[in-house]
C-alpha positions in Angstrom: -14.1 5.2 -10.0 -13.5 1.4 -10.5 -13.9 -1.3 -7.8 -11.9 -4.2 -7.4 -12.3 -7.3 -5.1 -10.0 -7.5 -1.9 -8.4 -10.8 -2.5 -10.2 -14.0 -1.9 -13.2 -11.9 -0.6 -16.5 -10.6 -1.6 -15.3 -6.9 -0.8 -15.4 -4.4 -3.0 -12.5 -1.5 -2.7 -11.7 1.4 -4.8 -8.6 1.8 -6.9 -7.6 4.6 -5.1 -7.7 4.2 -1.6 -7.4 7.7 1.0 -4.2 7.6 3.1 -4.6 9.3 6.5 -0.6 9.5 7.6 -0.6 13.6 7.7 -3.5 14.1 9.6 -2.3 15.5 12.8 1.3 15.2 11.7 4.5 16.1 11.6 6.3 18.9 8.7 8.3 16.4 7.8 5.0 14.5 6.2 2.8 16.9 6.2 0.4 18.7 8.6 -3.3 18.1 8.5 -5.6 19.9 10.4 -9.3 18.6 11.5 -10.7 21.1 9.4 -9.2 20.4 6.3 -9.1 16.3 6.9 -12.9 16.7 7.1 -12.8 17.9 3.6 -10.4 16.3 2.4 -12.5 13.1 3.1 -15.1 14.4 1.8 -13.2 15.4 -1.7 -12.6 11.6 -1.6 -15.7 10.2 -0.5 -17.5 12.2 -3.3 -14.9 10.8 -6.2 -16.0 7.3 -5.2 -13.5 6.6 -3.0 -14.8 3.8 -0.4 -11.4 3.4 1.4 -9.4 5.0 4.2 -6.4 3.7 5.5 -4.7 4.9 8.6 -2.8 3.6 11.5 -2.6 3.5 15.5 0.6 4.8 15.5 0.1 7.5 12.8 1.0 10.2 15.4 0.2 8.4 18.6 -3.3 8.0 17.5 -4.1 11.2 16.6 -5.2 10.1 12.8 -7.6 7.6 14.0 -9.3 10.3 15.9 -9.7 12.8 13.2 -11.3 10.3 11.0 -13.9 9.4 13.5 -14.7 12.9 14.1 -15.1 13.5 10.1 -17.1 10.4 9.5 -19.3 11.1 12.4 -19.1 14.6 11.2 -20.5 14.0 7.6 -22.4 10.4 8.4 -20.9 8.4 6.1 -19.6 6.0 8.3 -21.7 3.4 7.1 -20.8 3.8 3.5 -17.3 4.2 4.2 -14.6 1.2 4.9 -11.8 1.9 7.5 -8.7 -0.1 7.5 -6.1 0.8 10.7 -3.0 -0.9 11.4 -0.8 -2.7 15.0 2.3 -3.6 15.6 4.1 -0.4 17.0 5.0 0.8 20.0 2.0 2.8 21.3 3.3 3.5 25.1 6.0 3.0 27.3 5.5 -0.5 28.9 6.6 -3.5 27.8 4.1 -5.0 26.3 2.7 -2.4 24.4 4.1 -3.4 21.3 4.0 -6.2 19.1 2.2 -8.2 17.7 1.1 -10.3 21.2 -2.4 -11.4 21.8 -2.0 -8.9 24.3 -1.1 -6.2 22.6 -3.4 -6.9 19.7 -6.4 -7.2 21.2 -6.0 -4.3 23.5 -4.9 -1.7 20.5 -7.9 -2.5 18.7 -10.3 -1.8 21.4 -8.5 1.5 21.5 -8.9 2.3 17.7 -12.6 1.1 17.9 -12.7 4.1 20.6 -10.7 6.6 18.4 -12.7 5.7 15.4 -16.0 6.3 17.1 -17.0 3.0 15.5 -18.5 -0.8 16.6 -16.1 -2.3 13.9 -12.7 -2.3 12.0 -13.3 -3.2 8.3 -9.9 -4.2 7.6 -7.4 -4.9 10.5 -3.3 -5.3 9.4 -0.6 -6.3 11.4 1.8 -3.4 10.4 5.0 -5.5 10.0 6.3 -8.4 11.4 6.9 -9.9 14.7 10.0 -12.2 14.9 9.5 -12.7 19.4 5.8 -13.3 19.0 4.5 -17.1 17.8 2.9 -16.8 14.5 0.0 -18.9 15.9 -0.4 -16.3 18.8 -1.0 -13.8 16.5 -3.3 -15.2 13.8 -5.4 -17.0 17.1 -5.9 -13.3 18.3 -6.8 -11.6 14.9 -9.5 -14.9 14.0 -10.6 -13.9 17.9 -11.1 -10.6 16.9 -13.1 -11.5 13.6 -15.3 -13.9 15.4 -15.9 -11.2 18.3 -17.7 -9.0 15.6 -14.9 -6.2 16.6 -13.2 -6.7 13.0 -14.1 -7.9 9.3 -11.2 -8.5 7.1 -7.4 -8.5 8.4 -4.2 -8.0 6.4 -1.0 -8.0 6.6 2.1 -5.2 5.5 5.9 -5.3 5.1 6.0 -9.5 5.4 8.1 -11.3 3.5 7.1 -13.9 1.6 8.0 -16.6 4.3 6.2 -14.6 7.0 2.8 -14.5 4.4 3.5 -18.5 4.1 3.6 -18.8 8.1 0.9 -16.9 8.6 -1.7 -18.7 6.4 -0.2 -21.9 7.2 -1.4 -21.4 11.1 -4.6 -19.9 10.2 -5.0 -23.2 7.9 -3.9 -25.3 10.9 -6.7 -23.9 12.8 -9.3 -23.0 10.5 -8.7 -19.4 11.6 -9.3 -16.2 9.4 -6.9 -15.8 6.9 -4.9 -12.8 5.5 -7.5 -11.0 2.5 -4.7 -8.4 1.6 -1.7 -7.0 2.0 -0.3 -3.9 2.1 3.4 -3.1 0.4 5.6 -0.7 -1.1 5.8 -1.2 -4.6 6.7 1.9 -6.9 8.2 2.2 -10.5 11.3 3.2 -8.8 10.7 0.4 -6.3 9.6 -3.1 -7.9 11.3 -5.6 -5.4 7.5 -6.5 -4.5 7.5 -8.7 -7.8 9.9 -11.2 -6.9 7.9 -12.8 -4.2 5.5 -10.4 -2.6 3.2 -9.9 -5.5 3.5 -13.8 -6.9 2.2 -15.3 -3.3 -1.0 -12.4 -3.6 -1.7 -13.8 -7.0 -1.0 -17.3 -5.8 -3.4 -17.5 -2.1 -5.4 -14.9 -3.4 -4.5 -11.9 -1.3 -5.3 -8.0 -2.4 -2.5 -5.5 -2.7 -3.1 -2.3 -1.3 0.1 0.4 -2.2 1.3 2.8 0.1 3.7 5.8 -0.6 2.9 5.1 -4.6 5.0 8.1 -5.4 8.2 6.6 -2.9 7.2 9.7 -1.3 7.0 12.2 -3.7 9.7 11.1 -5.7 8.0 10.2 -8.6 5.7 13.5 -8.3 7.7 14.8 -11.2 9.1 17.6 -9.3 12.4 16.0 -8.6 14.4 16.2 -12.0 18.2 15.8 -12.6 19.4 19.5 -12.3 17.3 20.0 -9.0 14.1 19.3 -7.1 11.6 21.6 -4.8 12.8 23.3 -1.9 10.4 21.3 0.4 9.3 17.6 0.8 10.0 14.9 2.6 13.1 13.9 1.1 14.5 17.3 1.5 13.7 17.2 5.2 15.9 13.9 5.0 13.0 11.2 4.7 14.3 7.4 4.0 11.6 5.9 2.8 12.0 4.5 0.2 16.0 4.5 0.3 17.8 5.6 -3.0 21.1 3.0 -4.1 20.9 4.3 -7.4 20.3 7.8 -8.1 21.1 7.5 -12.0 18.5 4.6 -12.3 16.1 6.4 -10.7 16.2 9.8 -12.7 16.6 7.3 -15.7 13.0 6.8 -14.6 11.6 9.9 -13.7 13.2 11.4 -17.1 10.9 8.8 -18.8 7.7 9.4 -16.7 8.0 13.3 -17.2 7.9 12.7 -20.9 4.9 10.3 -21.0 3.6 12.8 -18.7 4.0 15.8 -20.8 2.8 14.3 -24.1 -0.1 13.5 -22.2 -1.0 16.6 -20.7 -1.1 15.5 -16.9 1.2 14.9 -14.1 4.4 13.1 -13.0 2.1 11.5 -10.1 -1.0 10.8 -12.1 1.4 8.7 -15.2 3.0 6.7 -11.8 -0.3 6.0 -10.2 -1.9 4.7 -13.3 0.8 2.5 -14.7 0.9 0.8 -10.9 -2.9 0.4 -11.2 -2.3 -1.5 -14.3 0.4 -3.9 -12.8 -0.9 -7.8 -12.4 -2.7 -8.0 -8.7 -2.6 -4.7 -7.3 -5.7 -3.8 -6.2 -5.9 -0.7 -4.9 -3.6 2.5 -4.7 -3.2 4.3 -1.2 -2.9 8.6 -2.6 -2.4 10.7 0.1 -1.6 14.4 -0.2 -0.9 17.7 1.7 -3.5 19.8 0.3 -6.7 19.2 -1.7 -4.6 20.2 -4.9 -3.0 17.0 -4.4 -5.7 15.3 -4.2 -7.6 16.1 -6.3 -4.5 15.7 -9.0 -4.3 12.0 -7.7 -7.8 11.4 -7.9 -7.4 11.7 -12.0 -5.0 8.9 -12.1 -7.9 6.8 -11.8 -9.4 7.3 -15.5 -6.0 7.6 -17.0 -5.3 4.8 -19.3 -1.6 4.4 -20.6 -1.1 3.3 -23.8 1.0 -0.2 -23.9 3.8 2.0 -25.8 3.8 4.5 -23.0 3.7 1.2 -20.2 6.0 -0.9 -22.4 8.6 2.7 -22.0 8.1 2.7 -18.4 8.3 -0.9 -17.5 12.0 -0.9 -19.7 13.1 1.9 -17.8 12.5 0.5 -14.3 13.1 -3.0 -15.0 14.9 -4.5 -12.0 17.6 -7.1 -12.5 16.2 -11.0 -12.7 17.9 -12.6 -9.4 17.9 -16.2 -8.5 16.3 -18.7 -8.8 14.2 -16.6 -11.4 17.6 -16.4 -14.0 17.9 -19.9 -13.8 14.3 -20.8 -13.9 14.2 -18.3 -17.1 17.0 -20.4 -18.9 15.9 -24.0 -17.6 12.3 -24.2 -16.9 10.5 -22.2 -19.5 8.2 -25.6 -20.7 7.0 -26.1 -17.1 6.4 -21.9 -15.9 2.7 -21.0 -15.2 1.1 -17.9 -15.6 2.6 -16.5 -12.3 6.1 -17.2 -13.4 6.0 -16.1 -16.6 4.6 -12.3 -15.4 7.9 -12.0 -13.5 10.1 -13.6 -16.2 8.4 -13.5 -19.6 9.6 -9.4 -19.7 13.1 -10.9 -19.6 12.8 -12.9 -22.2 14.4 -11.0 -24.9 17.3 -9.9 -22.8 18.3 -13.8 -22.2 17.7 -14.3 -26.1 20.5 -11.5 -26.8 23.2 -12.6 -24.0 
């Protein structure tokens, strides 16, 4: 397992990171019993993995308690980093949601309880807050931080402008700032690269991936003439939402074949080429079963060859949208290192038109 600094930190993470969303879950994502979450932290823990991400609002707080029972279960708390999440509604009144001082503050004394720990390693606000002052919320994360309560906090599903915001009125204050950020980024999914992932590289913020496999789609299992009879996009799941069903089995058709030369999985080709990708940091795998699992948990010694990344990056190229087009055509002798990972790629397409 390979380690990889959280942002502008001195925290180490693993590549892979443990996602905690079906323990105590639904069918629809997957249903985890104590018993097996124990283990399957454990699996994960013994690979090297030194991450576990979960929620509040990962079914009504139920995750968050299963992992405090497994880590004080095994005694690996110590050795172990927990990152949760807030912003969701987590009761009926109305200021149990949000992202208020309020609501901050009191959700993660409640996930200190359901963890059966003093501390939160990482702390994200779990998408944004458009009623709530951005300087109401970074004052009660930096409050949290200096209370000894929380370590690190992040942020997931902002926009670029809300990052900018947000570090802005930690600046203004000399507050904690954002280490990482959390974001869906897929090879059927590459949005993230037009402004998500150039601000990380820019302020110096970690990437942490959830639903690397846009929810099993990129398993491998879903092919053109048909896909498994269960799943979360059989059960109707949106996330991540398909415009382009062509496009994406354009992609899948490539990633079974890199796949199948190499012996290994649909999931285990996606994982590696996103662990490859300029400023990601670390990949959230998260499985049913310890088959899964264990099947992710290979991705992290997989190393694609740059013919086999070159084929997948040409397959799920996105469009170049403005102001990037123009920039491409107008300021190539002024473009920094930053620029040119989003545009150089293009490069030989503008040549051609």
């Amino acid at each position: 397992m390979q380690y990889r600094y959280l942002g502008r930190s001195g925290l180490k993470v693993s590549v892979l990171t443990m996602g905690t969303m079906t323990f105590g879950g639904s069918e629809k994502v997957g249903h985890t019993e104590q018993a097996d979450a124990t283990r399957q932290i454990d699996l994960c823990l013994d690979a090297g993995i030194n991450l576990l991400d979960t929620a509040n609002v990962y079914n009504a707080g139920v995750s968050e308690e299963m992992i405090g029972v497994a880590l004080a279960e095994n005694g690996r708390r110590q050795k172990t980093l927990v990152a949760t999440k807030v912003r969701f509604k987590m009761g009926d009144g109305p200021n149990e949601i949000g992202l208020s001082r309020h609501h901050i503050i009191a959700q993660a004394e409640a996930s200190l309880r359901r963890l059966q720990t003093d501390v939160i390693d990482l702390y994200q606000v779990h998408e944004w807050d458009g009623q709530t002052p951005i300087e109401e919320t970074m004052e009660a994360l930096d409050t949290l931080v200096k209370s000894g309560k929380v370590r690190y906090i992040g942020c997931s599903n902002y926009a670029g402008w809300h990052i900018s915001k947000a570090l802005a009125a930690a600046g203004a204050r000399h507050g904690e700032r954002f280490i990482s950020q959390q974001i869906h980024y897929t090879l059927h999914s590459r949005e993230a690269e037009y402004e998500l992932i150039p601000i990380s590289q820019d302020q110096g913020l970690g990437i942490l991936i959830w639903s690397p496999l846009a929810g099993g789609l990129l398993s491998g299992k879903y092919r053109r003439d048909g896909g498994p009879k269960s799943g979360r996009h059989v059960g109707g799941f949106r996330e991540p939402p398909v415009y382009d069903w062509d496009k994406l089995y354009d992609v899948i058709d490539v990633l079974v074949s890199v796949a199948e030369t190499r012996g290994v999985s649909g999931a285990q080709v996606a994982l590696a080429w996103l662990l490859g990708r300029p400023g990601v940091t670390s990949v959230i795998i998260g499985g049913r079963n310890e088959a899964q699992f264990q099947d992710n948990l290979a991705a992290a010694s997989l190393e694609l060859t740059p013919d086999e990344r070159a084929r997948l990056d040409a397959a799920s190229q996105p469009p170049l949208l403005y102001p990037y087009w123009h920039q491409s055509f107008t300021a190539q002798d002024r473009l920094g290192k930053i620029d040119l990972d989003l545009i150089a790629p293009y490069a030989e397409e503008f040549k051609r038109g």
